[in-house]
N, C-alpha and C positions, 0 to 999 in steps of 0.2 A: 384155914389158910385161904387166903385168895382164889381166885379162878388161876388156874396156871396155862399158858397156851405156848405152844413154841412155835417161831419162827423158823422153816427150816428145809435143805435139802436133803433127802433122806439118803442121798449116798457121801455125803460128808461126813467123814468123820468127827468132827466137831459137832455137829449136830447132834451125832449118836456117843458124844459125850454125857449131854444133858441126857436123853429119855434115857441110858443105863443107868445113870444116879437115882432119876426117878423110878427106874420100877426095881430099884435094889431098894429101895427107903416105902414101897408102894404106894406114892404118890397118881393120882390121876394125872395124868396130862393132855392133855387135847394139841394137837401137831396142826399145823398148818404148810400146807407144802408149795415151794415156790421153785423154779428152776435157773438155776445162776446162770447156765450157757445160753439162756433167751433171754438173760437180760431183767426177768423179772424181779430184780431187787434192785433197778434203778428206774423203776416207774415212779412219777410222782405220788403215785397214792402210798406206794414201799417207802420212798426219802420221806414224808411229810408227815407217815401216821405211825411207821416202825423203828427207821433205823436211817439218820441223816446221814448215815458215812455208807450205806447199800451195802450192809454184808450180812447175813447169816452167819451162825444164827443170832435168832434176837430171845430172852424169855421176857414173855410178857405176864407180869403177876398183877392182876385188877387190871389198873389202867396206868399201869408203868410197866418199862420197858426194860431189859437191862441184856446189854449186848455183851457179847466176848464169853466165850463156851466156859472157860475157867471159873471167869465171875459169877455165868450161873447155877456150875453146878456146886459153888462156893455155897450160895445162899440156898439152893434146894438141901445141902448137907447138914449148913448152921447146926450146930446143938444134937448132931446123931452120931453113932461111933463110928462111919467114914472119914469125921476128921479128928484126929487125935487130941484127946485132954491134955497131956503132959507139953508143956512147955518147947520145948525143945524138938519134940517130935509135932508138935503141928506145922514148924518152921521147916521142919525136912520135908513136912508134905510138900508146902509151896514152893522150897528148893525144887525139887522134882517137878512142879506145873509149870514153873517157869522154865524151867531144863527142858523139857517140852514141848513151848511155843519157841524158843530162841533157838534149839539147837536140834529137837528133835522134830518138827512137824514142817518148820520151811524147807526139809530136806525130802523125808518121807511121803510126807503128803505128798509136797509138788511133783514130786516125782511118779506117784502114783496119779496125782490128773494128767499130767502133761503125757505119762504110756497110756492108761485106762481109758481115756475117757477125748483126747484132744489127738492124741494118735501121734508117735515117733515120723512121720513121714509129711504131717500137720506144725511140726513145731516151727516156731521164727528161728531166725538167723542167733538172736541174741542168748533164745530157750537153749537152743543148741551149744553155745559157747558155757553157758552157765553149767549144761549137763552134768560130765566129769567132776566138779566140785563141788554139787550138791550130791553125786554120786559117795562121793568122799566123805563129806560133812554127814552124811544118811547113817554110812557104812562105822561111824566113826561114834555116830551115838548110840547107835546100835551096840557094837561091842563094851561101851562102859555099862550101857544096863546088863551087858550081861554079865560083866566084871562084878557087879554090885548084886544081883540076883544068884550070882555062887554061894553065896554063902549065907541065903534068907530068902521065904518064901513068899513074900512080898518086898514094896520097894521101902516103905515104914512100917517096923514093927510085925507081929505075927497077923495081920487077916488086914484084910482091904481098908485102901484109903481111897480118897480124891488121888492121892497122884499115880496109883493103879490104874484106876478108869480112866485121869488123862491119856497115861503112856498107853494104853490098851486100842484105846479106840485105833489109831493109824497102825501101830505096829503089826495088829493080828489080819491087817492087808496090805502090808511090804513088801508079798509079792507078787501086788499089784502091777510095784513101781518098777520092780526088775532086783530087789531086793531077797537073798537067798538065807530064810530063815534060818533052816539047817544048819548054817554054820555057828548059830546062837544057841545053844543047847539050853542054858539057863533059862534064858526068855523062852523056848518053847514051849518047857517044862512051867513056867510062870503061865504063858498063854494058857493051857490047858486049866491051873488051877483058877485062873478068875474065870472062866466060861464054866465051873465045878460051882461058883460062888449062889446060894441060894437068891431065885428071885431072879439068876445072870437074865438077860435080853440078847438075842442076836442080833446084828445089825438090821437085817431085812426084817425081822420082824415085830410089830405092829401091836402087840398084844403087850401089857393091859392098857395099851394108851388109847384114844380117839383121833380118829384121823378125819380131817377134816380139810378140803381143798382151801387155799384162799384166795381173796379178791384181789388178783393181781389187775385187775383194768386201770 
């Protein structure tokens, strides 16, 4: 396989999308770390040599680039039992990643930057009106995975998919955002078996990838 590098902020959960696909598949990967609150993914040397739209993460395989966490941990999976053979259950998986970036991550996530990281007392006028309904919309996909995780102990099928490790990544810091997991019992009890998953990665941790600063100048 190629050189694999990631473009990436390591407390993004989308980021730590890709390097848990990779070290559940034991894939090398070498990380490149950039920090989105200074701005460093709209330098020109970032628009011109990584990722024209400035977003993390980016995975770069050789000398192509391929942005959007979904897509790459699409192709780091390609052809390995994370993504389902049968027909039918491969299309559940991407039901569920797409369920994910549209209903579950613009809720949970933001909500976790805008408390964690941007600060309740920091937000705009406009952050603050949006609050309550991302509040809502958070609280709202939360309870269907756990409606759907009653009765299975993954989200397709019996043992881990791609749309586990999407839904995983943000979820298992929801109460970052102000999100009170306890009341999801299903999902908790799911959280605990994919961090059980042979090979699982913690967010902060660093191991078996390479870490490597990059040239943001």
């Amino acid at each position: 396989m190629d050189r694999l590098v990631l473009h990436e902020d390591p407390v993004s959960g989308n980021c730590y999308k890709i390097r848990l696909t990779a070290a559940l598949l034991g894939l090398p990967l070498e990380r490149r770390s950039y920090d989105i609150r200074k701005g460093e993914t709209r330098t020109d040397a970032f628009l011109s040599e990584v990722n024209a739209n400035g977003r993390i993460p980016v995975l770069q395989v050789g000398e192509r680039f391929l942005p959007e966490s979904n897509a790459a941990c699409f192709y780091l999976a390609d052809g390995s039992p994370l993504i389902p053979q049968e027909r039918f259950a491969r299309a559940d998986m991407l039901r569920w990643m797409f369920f994910e970036q549209y209903n579950h991550e613009p809720n949970v996530a933001t909500l976790r930057f805008w408390i964690a990281f941007v600060g309740e007392d920091s937000l705009s006028e406009a952050q603050r009106v949006q609050f309550p309904a991302r509040r809502a919309a958070g609280e709202a996909a939360l309870a269907l995975m756990d409606e759907h995780l009653a009765t299975r102990p993954f989200f397709v099928g019996e043992t881990i998919t791609l749309a586990d490790i999407a839904l995983y990544a943000y979820t298992h810091v929801a109460e970052d955002g102000g999100f009170r997991l306890a009341e999801y019992p299903s999902v908790t009890a799911w959280l605990e078996r994919v961090a059980k998953v042979p090979d699982f990665v913690a967010m902060e941790e660093t191991s078996p990838v390479i870490l490597a600063k990059a040239r943001v100048d």
